[in-house]
Structures are given as structure tokens and as C-alpha cells.
C-alpha positions in Angstrom: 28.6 -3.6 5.5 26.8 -1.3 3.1 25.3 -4.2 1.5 23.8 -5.3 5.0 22.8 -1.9 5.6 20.7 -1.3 2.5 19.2 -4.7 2.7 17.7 -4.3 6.1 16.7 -0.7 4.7 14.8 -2.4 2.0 13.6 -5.0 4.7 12.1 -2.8 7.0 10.9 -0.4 3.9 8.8 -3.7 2.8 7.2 -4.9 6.1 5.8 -0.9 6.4 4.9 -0.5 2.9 2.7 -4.2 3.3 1.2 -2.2 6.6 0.5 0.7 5.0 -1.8 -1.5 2.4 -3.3 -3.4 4.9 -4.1 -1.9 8.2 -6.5 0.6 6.4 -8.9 -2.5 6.9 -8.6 -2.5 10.6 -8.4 1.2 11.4 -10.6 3.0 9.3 -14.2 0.5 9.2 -15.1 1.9 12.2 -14.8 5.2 11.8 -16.1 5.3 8.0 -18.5 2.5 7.5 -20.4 4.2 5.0 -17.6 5.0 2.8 -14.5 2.4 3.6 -14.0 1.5 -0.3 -13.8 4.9 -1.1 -11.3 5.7 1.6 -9.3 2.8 1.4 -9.0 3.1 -2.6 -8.0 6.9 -1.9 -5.4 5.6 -0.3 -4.3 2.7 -2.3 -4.0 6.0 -5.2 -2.4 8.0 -3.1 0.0 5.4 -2.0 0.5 4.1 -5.9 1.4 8.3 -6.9 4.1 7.6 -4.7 5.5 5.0 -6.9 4.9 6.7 -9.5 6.6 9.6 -8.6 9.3 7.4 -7.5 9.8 5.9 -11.1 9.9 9.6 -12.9 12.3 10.9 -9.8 14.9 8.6 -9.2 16.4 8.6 -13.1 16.9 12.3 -13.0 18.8 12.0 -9.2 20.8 9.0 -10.5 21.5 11.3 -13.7 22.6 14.2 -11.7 25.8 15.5 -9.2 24.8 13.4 -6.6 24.3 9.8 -8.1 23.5 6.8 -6.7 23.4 8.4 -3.1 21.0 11.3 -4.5 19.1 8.4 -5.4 19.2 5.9 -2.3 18.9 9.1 0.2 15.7 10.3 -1.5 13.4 7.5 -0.5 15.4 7.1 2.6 14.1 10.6 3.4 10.6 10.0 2.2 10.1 6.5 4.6 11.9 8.8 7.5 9.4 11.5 7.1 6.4 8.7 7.8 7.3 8.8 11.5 6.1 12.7 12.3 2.9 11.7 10.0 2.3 8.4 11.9 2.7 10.1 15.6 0.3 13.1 14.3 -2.4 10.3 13.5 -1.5 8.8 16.8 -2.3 12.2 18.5 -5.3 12.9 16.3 -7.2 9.8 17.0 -6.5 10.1 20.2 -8.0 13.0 20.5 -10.8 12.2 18.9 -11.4 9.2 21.3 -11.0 11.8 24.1 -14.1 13.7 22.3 -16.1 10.9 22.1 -15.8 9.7 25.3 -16.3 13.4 26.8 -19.0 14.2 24.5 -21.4 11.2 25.2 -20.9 9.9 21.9 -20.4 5.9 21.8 -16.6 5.0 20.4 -16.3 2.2 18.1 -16.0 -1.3 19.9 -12.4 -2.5 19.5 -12.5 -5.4 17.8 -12.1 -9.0 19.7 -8.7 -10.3 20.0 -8.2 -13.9 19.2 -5.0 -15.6 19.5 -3.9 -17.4 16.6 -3.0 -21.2 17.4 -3.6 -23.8 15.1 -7.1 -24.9 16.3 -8.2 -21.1 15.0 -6.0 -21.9 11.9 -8.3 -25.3 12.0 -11.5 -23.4 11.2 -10.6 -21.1 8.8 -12.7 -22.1 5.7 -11.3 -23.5 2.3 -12.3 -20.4 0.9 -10.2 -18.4 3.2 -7.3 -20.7 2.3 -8.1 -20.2 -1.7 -8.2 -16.5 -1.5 -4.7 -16.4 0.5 -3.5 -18.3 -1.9 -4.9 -16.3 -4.9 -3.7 -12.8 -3.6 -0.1 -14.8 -2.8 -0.4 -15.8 -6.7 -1.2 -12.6 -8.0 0.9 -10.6 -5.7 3.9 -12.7 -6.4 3.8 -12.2 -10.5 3.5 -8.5 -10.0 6.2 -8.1 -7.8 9.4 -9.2 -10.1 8.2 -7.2 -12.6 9.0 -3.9 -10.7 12.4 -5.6 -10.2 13.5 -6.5 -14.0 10.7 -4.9 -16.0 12.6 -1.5 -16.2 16.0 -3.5 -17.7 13.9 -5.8 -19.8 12.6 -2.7 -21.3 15.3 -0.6 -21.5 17.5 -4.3 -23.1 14.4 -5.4 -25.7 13.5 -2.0 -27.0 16.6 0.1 -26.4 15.6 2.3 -24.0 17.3 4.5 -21.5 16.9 4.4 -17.6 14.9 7.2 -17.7 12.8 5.7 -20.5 12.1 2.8 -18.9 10.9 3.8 -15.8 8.8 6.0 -17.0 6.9 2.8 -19.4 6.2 1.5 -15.8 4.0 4.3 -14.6 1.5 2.7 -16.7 0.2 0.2 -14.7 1.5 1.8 -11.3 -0.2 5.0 -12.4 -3.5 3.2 -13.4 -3.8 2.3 -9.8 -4.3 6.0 -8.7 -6.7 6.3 -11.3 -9.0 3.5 -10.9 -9.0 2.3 -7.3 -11.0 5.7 -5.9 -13.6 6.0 -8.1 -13.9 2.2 -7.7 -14.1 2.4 -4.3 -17.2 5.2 -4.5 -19.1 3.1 -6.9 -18.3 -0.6 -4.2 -19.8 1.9 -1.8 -22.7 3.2 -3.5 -24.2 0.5 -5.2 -23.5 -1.5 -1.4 -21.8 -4.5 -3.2 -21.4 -7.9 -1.4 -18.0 -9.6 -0.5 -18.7 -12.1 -3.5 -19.7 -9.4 -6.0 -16.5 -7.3 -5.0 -14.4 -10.1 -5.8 -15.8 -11.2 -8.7 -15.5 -7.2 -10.4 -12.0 -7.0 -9.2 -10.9 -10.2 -10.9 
């Protein structure tokens, strides 16, 4: 039963860690046009110093009195803790649509809701299809390593938990470091959709 219980934990930790990446794109074009890259790649850092932080925490709990539950009840606590933060934006953009409305000032036009059905899946273009694919590619070789890179280190080059982990925060860490300032410049020098593409790859 404990089994079960941590892998729906790690179920429902996935689907809100995938939101958390995405729905940026949705919420905040509205409200920041002018600066969406550099917001969203704010929070793509921010969200990566989590990992990171992750990866130089969890050794030391696993290490100490409390063991493997120090170590599961730590994240457990930090997904938990997203629910005051997500009802406090909840509240704040409502206000804010209160103060636009009030104030004169024209709110952002929700965006137009169309069902999905497989004529709308019909008319997606190739290139659509080929990026999906891409991002499914490239997001599906990056993935395991987080899973078995920390043992293959710690096995090939004798390393200890600790140790390990902490080789990780290299390309987790680089994340944080790049993706702001790489939003700034997408936003100042007004790059197209093909151009963004083409510096990421």
C-alpha cells in the first residue's frame, strides 16, 4: 500500500510539475506581452533552482536521523505548500480583473475555446506534428537521465550519493542561469517563432 501511495504521489507530482512549465504560455501573454520570454525563462530558473536545490538536499536528509522519510516528507511538504501560493495568485488576479474592469481599463480577451475533435486535429500542420514530436524526442532522453544518471555516476566513477547528485546540478543548474537572460535578449532583439527555434536548437 505504500508502494501505491508513493506512486500516485509521484503521479500527481508529474502532471503539476508539466503545468507548472506550460501554463506560463497561456496565463502570462496577456498580461506581459512586452516581456513573456523574459518572464517565462524567470520562471523556467526559478523552477530549475528547485531541482537543484533538491539534488544538494535530499543526500544530507537521507544521511541524517530521519532517513528515507526526512527525504520523501521534504518534497511532499514543498508540492503541499504550492496550494496557499496557487489560491494567493487566484485571489490576486482576481483582483486585478476587478481593477480593470472598475477602472475603465480594457482586460485581456480570453482566448477562444475550441474543442478538440479530430477534424481540429485534421488541420494542424506537419510542422505542428514535427515539433510535438521533437520536444517528445528531446524531452524523453533527458528524462531517464535524472532517473539513473546519479547511480551511473556514483557506479562508473565511485562516487557517493551525495557526490553524485551534486554532478547533476550541472546541467539542472545551467537552466537557472541561461534561460532568463535568454529570455531578455528573445524579447529585446523581438525574434520570430522560426528564429527562436533555430537559437534554442
Amino acid at each position: 500500500p505504500h508502494y501505491a501511495l508513493l506512486l500516485a504521489g509521484r503521479a500527481l507530482t508529474g502532471f503539476a510539475y508539466e503545468a507548472l512549465d506550460l501554463l506560463p504560455m497561456g496565463l502570462l501573454a496577456p498580461r506581459f506581452a512586452s516581456s513573456w520570454a523574459m518572464i517565462v525563462g524567470v520562471i523556467n530558473g526559478v523552477n530549475r533552482l528547485g531541482s537543484v536545490l533538491s539534488f544538494l538536499l535530499e543526500p544530507v536528509l537521507l544521511h541524517s536521523r530521519g532517513g528515507l522519510a526526512a527525504a520523501i516528507a521534504l518534497p511532499a511538504l514543498l508540492g503541499a505548500s504550492m496550494l496557499p501560493s496557487a489560491l494567493g495568485v487566484w485571489r490576486l488576479d482576481a483582483r486585478l480583473r476587478r481593477r480593470e474592469r472598475g477602472g475603465g481599463v480594457s482586460a485581456p480577451a480570453p482566448a477562444a475555446r475550441v474543442p478538440i475533435s479530430r477534424r481540429t486535429l485534421r488541420s494542424f500542420s506537419r510542422t505542428y506534428w514535427l515539433f510535438l514530436l521533437g520536444s517528445a524526442c528531446s524531452y524523453g532522453c533527458v528524462v531517464p537521465f535524472w532517473f539513473v544518471g546519479a547511480k551511473h555516476l556514483a557506479l562508473r566513477w565511485h562516487m557517493s550519493v551525495a557526490e553524485a547528485d551534486a554532478s547533476l546540478l550541472w546541467p539542472e543548474g545551467a537552466i537557472a542561469l541561461i534561460a532568463p537572460p535568454f529570455g531578455w535578449l528573445i524579447d529585446k532583439q523581438r525574434w520570430g517563432f522560426v528564429r527562436r527555434l533555430a537559437v534554442s536548437a
